[in-house]
Each structure stands twice: as structure tokens, then as C-alpha cells.
N, C-alpha and C positions, 0 to 999 in steps of 0.2 A: 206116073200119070202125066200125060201132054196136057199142058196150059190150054185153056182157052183161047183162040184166036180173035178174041175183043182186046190180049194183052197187046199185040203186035198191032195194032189199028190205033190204041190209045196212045203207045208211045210216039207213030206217027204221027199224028194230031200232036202231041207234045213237042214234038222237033219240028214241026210246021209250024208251031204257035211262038218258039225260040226261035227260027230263024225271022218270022214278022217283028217281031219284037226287036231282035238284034237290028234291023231294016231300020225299023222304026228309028234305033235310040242314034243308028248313025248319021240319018236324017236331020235328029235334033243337034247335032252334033254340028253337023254343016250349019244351022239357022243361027246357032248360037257363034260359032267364031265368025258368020257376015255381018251379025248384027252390031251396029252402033247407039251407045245411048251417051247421055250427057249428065254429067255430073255438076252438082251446082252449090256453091255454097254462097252467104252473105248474102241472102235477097237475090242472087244473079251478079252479082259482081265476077268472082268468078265460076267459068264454064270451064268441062273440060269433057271433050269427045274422045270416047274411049270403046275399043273394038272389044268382039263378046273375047277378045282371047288375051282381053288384060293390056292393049298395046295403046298406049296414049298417043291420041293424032290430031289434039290440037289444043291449047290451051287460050283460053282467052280471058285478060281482065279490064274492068270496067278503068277509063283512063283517072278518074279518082282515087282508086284503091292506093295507087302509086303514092300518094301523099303520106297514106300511114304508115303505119312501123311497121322494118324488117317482118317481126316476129309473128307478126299479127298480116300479113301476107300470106306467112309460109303457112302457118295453121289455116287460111282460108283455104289453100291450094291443097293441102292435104284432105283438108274437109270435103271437097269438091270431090277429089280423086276417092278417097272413101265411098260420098254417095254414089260415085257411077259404077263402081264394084261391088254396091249393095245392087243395084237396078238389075247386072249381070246377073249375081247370084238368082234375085226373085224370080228373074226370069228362065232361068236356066232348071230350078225348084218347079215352076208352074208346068212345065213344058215337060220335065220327066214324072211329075206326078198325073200329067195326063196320058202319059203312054201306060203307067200302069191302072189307068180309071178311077186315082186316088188323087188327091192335093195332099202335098205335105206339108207337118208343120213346121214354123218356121224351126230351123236351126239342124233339120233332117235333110240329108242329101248337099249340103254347106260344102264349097270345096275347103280343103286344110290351107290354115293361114300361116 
């Protein structure tokens, strides 16, 4: 017995809706490695501008931080570099749960650290 031909119309539609989609997520793709955010720790002492593709492009600390200890620097700067790699993620998260008409929650769609 020949299938109905709503099968071949449906699958169309389904390969029309994957390639929008595939469109879509390449799109977000480009938004996310031009974007820049800023990571910040210690009140804004330090800043650290960081590209969506992970690439640190400027670091800035307030000229007092300098006074305090090594240790307590280094953990600012990490902290800093942390937040701007959360900002990434969130955004990277909001932008592919809107291609699929969903938000995710956090810690779904997380790239591997």
C-alpha cells in the first residue's frame, strides 16, 4: 500500500524548519563571538573586557588595588574573569533558548568547563 502523500509534504516542512533553525543558531553564533562584556569584581576595582569567544581584551585595575596583597589581587582578577564568563554563558543560554521558544534553566545548555 502507497503512503499517503501529507508524508512527503511533512517531512519537507521538517527539513525547511531544520534548515531555519540551523540559520537561526549560526546567526547566534556570529552575535555571541562579536559580543563584548565586562567582568567586574571588588565594587569595580577590577574590569575585565572579555569577547563572547572567551578572549580577554583588556584588563583594568583601580590605581589603589595596587597597594594590597599579591593574593588578594590575583583572586580579584580571577573573580572579575569569572563574572565576564558568567555574563557570556547567560547570554549565550537566553539567545539559544529563544531560538527554540524556550528559556533555559540555569545550568542547561552551560558550555563544559
Amino acid at each position: 500500500m502507497n503512503k499517503p502523500t501529507n508524508d512527503k509534504i511533512g517531512l519537507n516542512e521538517i527539513m525547511k524548519r531544520a534548515q531555519e533553525m540551523q540559520k537561526k543558531l549560526q546567526d547566534i553564533q556570529k552575535q555571541v563571538a562579536e559580543m563584548e562584556v565586562i567582568g567586574q569584581s571588588g565594587g569595580g576595582v577590577v574590569k575585565i573586557v572579555m569577547t563572547g569567544q572567551h578572549y580577554a581584551k583588556k584588563v583594568t585595575l583601580d590605581p589603589n588595588l595596587l597597594k594590597e596583597e599579591k593574593s588578594i589581587i590575583e583572586d580579584l582578577i580571577a573573580a572579575a574573569i569569572n563574572d565576564a564568563t558568567d555574563k557570556i554563558e547567560r547570554n549565550l543560554r537566553d539567545k539559544m533558548g529563544g531560538l527554540a521558544g524556550i528559556k533555559l534553566p540555569d545550568g542547561i545548555g552551560d558550555l563544559p568547563k
